[in-house]
MARMIVO-371374 format. One record per residue (C-alpha): residue number from 0; residue in one letter; x, y, z. Coordinates in steps of 0.02 Angstrom, whole numbers. Layout:
{k = NUM&r = A&X = X&Y = Y&Z = Z}
...
This chain:
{k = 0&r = X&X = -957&Y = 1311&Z = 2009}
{k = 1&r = X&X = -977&Y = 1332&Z = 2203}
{k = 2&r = X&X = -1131&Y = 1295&Z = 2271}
{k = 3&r = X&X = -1123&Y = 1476&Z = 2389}
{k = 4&r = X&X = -1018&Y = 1572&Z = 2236}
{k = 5&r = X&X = -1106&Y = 1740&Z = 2185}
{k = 6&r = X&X = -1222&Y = 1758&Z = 2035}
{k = 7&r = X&X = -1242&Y = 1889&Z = 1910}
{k = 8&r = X&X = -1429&Y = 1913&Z = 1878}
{k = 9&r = X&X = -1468&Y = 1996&Z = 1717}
{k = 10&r = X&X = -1632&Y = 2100&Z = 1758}
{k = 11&r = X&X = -1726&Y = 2120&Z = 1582}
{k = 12&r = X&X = -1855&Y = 2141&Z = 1460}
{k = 13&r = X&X = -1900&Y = 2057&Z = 1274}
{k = 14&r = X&X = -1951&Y = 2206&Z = 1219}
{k = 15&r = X&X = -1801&Y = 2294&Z = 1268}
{k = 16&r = X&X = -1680&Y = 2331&Z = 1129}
{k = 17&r = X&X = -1517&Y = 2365&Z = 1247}
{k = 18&r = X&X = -1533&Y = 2207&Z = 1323}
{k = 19&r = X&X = -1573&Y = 2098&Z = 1176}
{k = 20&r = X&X = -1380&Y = 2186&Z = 1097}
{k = 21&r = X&X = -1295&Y = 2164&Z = 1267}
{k = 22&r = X&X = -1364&Y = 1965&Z = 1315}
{k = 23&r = X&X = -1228&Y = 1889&Z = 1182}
{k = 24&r = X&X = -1075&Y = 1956&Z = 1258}
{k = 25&r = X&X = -1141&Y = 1953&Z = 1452}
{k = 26&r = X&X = -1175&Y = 1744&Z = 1402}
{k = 27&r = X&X = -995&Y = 1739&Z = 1340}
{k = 28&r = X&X = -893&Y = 1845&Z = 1476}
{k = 29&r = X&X = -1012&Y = 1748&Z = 1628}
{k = 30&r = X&X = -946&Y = 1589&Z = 1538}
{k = 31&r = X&X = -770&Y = 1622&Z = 1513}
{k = 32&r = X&X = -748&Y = 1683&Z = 1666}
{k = 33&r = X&X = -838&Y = 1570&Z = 1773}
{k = 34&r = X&X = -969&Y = 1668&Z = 1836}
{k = 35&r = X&X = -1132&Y = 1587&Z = 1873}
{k = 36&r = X&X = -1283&Y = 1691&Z = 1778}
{k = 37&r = X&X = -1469&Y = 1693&Z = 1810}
{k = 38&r = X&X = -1582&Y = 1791&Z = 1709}
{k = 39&r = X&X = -1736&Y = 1866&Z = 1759}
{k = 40&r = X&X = -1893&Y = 1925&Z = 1640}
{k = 41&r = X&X = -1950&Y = 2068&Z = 1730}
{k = 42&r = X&X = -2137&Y = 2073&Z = 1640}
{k = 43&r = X&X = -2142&Y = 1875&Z = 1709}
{k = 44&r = X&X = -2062&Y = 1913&Z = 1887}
{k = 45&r = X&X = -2146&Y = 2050&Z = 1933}
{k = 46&r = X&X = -2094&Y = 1993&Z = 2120}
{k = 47&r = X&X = -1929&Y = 1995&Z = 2106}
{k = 48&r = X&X = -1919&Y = 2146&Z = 2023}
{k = 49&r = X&X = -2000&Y = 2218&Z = 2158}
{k = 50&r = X&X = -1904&Y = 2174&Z = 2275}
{k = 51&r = X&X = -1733&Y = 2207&Z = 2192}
{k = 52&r = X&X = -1798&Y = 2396&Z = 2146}
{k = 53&r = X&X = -1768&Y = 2357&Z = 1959}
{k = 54&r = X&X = -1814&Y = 2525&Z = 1863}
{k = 55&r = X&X = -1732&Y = 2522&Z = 1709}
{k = 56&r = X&X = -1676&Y = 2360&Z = 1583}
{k = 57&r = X&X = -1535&Y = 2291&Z = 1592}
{k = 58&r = X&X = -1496&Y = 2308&Z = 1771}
{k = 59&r = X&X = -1344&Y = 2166&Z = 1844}
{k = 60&r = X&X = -1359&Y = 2126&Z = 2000}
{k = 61&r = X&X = -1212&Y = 2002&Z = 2090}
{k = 62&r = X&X = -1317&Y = 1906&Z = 2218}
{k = 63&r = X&X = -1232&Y = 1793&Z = 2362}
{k = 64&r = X&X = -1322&Y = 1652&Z = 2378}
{k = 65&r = X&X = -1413&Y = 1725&Z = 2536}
{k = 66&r = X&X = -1491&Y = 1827&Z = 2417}
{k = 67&r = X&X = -1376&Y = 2000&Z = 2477}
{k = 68&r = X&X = -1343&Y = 2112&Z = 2321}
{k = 69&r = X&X = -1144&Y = 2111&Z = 2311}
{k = 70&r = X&X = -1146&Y = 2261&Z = 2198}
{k = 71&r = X&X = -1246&Y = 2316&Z = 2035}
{k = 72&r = X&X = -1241&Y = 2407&Z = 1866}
{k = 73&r = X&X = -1388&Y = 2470&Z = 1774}
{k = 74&r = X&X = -1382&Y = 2502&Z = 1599}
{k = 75&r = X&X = -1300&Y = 2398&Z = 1446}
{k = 76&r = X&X = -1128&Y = 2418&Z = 1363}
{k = 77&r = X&X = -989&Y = 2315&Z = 1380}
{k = 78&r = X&X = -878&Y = 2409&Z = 1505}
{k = 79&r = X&X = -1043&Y = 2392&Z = 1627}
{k = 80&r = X&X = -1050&Y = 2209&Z = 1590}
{k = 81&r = X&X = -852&Y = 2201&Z = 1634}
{k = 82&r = X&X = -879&Y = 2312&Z = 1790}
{k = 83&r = X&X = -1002&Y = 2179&Z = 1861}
{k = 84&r = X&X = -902&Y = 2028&Z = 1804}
{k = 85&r = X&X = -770&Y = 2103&Z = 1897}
{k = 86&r = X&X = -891&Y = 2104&Z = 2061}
{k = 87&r = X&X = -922&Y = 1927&Z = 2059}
{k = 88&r = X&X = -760&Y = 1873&Z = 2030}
{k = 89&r = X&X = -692&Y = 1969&Z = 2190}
{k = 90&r = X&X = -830&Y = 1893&Z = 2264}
{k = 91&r = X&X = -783&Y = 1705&Z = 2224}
{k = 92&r = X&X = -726&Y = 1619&Z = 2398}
């Protein structure tokens, strides 16, 4: 992958049931469809939470590698996980 090509960021929780179903298939699409993930434990990275106004688990986020939010979806379900796969990918330079 691209050293400046966008990331999805999966914002989530252990505890949280919706994104312990949804992690499988957001692993799979990210990887078949060349999209870079990062995945962030919002109970460890409190920070980053913070400062990406995370509210509710699971909450995508496609980053640039500036750190600029590219677009988002919040909530699980696999037409949400499509919806931000599509983001990154018409984000790829």
């Amino acid at each position: 992958m691209q050293a400046n090509a966008p990331v999805l960021v999966d914002f989530y929780a252990t505890w949280c049931g919706p994104c312990k179903a949804i992690a499988p298939y957001v692993h799979t699409q990210c990887q078949s469809n060349g999209v870079a993930l990062a995945k962030v434990d919002v109970d460890v990275a409190g920070d980053v939470s913070a400062k990406y106004g995370i509210t509710a688990m699971p909450t995508f986020k496609v980053l640039d590698a500036a750190g600029k939010v590219l677009g988002e979806v919040v909530g699980g379900g696999q037409p949400n996980v499509n919806k931000v796969i599509g983001i990154a990918k018409s984000n790829k330079k």
